[in-house]
RODRENDREN-829520 format. One record per residue: x, y, z of N, C-alpha, C in turn; residue in three letters. Coordinates in steps of 0.02 Angstrom, whole numbers. Each point is the difference from the previous one (the first is absolute). Layout:
// residues N
R    nxx    nyy    nzz   caxx   cayy   cazz    cxx    cyy    czz code
R      X      Y      Z      X      Y      Z      X      Y      Z  ALA
...
This chain:
// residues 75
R    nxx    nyy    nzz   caxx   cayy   cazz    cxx    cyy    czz code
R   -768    665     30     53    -47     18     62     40     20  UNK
R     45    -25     50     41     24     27     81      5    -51  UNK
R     26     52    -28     57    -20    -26     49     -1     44  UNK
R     61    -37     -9     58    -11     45     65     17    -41  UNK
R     14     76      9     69      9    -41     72    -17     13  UNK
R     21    -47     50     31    -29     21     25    -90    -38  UNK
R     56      4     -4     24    -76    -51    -29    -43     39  UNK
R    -28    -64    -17    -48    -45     44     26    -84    -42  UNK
R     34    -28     30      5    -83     -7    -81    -40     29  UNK
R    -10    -42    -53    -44    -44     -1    -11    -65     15  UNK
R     56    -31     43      0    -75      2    -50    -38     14  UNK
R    -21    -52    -52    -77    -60      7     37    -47      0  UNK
R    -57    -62      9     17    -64    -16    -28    -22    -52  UNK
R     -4    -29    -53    -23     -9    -76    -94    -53     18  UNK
R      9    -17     59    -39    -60     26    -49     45     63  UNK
R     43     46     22    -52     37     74    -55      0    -38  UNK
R    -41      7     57    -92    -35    -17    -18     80     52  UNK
R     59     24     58    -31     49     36     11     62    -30  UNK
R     54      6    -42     28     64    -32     10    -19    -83  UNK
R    -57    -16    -43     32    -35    -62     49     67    -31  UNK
R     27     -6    -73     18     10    -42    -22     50    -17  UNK
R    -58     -8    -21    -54     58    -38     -9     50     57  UNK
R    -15    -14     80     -8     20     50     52     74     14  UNK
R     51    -36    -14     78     37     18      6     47    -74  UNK
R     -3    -29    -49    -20     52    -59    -50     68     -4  UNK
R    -53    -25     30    -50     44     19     30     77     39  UNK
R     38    -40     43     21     59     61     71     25     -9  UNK
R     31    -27    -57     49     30    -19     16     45    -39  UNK
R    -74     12    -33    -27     71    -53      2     57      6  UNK
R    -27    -21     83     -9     74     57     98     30     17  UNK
R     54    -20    -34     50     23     45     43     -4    -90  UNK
R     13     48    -30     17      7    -61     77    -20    -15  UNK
R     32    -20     41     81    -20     25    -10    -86     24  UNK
R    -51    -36    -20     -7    -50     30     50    -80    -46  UNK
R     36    -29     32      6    -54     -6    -23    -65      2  UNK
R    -38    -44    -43    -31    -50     37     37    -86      1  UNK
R     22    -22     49     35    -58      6    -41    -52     19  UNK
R    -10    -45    -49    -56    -62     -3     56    -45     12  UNK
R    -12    -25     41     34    -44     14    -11   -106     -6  UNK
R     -2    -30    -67     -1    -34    -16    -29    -72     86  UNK
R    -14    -38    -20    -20    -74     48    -11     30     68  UNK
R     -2     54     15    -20      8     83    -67     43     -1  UNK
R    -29      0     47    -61      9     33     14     64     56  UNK
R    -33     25     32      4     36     74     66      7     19  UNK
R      8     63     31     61     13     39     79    -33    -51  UNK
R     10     44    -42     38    -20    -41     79     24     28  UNK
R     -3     40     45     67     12     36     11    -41     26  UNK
R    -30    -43     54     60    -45     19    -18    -70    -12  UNK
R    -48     -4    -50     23    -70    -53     47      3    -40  UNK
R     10     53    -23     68     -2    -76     22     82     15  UNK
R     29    -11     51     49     69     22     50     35    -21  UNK
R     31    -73    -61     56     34    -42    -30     25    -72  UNK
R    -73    -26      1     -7     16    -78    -32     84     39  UNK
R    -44      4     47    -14     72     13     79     49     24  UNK
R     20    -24     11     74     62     14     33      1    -54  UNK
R     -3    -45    -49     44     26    -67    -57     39    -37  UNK
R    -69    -11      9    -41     43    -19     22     64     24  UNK
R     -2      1     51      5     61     45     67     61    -14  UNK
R     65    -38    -28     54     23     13    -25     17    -89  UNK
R     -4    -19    -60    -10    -13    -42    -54     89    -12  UNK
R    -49     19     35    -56     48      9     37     53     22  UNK
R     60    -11     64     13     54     31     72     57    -51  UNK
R      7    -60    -28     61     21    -65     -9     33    -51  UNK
R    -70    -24    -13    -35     69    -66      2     64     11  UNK
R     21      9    -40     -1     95     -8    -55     20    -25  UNK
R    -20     45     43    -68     37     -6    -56    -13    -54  UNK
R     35     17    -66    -11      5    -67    -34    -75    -17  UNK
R     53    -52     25    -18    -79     -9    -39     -7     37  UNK
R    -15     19     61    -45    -31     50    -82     26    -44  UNK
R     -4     54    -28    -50     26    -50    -38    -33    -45  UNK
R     48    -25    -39      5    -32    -62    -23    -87     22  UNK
R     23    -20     72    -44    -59     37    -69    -17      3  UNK
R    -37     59      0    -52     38     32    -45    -60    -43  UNK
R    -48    -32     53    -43    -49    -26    -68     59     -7  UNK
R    -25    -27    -56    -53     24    -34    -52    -53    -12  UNK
């Protein structure tokens, strides 16, 4: 499996059927800096259904300091 040592945001939809939950968990193992943002009642393409809940995600990820972005790290 490929590791990714680079900080990595996760945004799902709690409901996607194409990218579930567990799906996005799976692949967020591979990148040890990973964030994962489930994003409650939406499905597919969660950016520009709920654009403010992914950019406060986003701004929220980009603000962690190193150390925190670590300590994120879905397992």
């Amino acid at each position: 499996m490929v590791r990714i040592a680079a900080p990595v945001l996760v945004p799902t939809g709690a409901q996607d059927p194409n990218s579930t939950p567990e799906m996005e968990r799976a692949m967020a193992v591979a990148a040890p800096r990973t964030r994962l943002c489930v994003i409650e009642g939406h499905r597919h393409m969660v950016n520009p259904t709920e654009p403010g809940t992914v950019t406060e995600a986003t701004e929220g990820w980009l603000a962690m300091p190193a150390t925190a972005a670590e300590e994120a790290r879905v397992r």
